[in-house]
N, C-alpha and C positions, 0 to 999 in steps of 0.2 A: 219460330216454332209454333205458336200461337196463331200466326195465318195460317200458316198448313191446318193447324187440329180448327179452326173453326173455317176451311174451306171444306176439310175431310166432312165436319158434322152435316156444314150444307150441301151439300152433294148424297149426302146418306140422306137426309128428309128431303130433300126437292131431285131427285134424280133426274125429274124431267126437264129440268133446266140445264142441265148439265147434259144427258146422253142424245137431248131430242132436236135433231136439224132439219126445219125443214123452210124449203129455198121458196116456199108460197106457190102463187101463179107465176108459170114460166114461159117463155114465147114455146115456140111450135120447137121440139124437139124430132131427131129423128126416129130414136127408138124411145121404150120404155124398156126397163134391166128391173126383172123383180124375181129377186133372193129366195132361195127356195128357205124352209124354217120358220118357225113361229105356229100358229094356229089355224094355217090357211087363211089367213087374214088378208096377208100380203095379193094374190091374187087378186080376190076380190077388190083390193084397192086400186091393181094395176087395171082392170077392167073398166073400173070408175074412170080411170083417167083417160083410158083408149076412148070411151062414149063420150068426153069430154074433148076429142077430139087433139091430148096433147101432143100423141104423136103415130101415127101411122103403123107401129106394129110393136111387138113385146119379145124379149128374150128373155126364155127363164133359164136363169142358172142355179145348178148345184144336184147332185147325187140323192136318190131317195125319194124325194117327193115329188117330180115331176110329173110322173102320170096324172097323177090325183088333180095338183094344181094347173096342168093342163085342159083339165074335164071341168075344174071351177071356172076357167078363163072363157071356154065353150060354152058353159050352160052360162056365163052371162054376156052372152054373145058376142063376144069376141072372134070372128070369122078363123078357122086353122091356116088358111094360106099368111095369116097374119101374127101368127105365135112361131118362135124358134126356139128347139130345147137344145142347152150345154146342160150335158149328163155326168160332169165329167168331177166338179169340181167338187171338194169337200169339207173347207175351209173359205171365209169372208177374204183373204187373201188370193184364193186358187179360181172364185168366183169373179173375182177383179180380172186376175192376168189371162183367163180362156175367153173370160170374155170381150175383153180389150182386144184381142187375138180376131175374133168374130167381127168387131166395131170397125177394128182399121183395115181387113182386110173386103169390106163394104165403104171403104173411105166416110165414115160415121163420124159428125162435129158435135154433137151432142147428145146426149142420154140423159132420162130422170129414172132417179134408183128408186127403187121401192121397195122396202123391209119394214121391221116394225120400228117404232117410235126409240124406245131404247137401244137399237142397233145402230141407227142410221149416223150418228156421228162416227163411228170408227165402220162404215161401207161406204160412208162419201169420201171421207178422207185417204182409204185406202185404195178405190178408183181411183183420184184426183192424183195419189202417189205415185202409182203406175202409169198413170195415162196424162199427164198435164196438159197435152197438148189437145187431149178433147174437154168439153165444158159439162161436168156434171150437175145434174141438183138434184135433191132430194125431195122426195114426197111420200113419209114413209104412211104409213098402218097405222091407228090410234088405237087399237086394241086394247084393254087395259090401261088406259091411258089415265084414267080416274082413279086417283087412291083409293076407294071404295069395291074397286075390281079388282086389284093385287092378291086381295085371297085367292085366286083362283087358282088349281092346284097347277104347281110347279113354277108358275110365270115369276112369281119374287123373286125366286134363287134364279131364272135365268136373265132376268135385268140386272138384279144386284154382282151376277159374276161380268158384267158388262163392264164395271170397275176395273175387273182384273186383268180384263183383254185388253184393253186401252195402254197400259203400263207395257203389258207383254207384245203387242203390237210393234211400239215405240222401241223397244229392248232388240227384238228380233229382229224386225224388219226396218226401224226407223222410220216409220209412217209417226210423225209427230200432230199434234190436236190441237 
């Protein structure tokens, strides 16, 4: 009982030890998969990687923000013959299985996911759950990434319910961490 309350405390002060996956420098992937949500961050990052030459084009998935974070991928040049949008998804689960859908049906062996920093444990795990047979990795968003920036309005409460998905991911779909 006393592991559990002093794993629960460190996880409450250091969340980013705990929510933040990211796989570093990766060989040459075929796509780049970046999540729609967050602060428009995630774009911007996935473009950093495309000029970085990781992998040859980007799918954005999820419902809602795609125009927007399609116009962020363009204005950092990111070429349009080189972006593909899933509009469809509306859940870090629903994001996984349309898009795995999109991967295999392009016989796709790898992808690097890009979300924000406190997501990316429970969006790598939950591709890798669906999909094992392709190689993911992670290169999320550092957005707030500095205790110093957590004020910023909303972003605490949507890291800190990242606690909760985790549990309820596991419960639900059995995507275990």
């Amino acid at each position: 009982m006393l592991f559990m309350a002093l794993l629960g405390a460190a996880a409450y002060y250091y969340p980013e030890k705990f929510l933040c996956v990211d796989s570093g420098p990766v060989p040459a992937a075929d796509v780049i998969i970046v999540l729609g949500g967050g602060n428009h961050e995630r774009p911007v990052r996935a473009a950093e990687l495309f000029r970085q030459h990781v992998a040859p084009r980007i799918i954005h998935t999820g419902e809602g923000d795609d125009g927007i974070n399609r116009q962020i991928l363009l204005q950092a040049g990111v070429p349009a013959s080189a972006i593909q949008i899933e509009n469809k998804s509306l859940t870090t689960r629903e994001n996984a299985e349309f898009t795995i859908k999109l991967l295999r049906a392009e016989n796709i062996h790898s992808a690097v996911i890009v979300t924000s920093w406190y997501h990316s444990r429970r969006a790598l795990e939950t591709f890798q759950h669906y999909a094992p047979d392709i190689n993911f990795y992670s290169r999320p968003s550092y957005y707030c990434f500095d205790r110093a920036e957590w004020s910023r309005p909303g972003f605490n409460k949507r890291m800190r319910l990242e606690f909760l998905k985790l549990p309820g991911y596991w419960i639900r779909y059995g995507i275990l961490y």
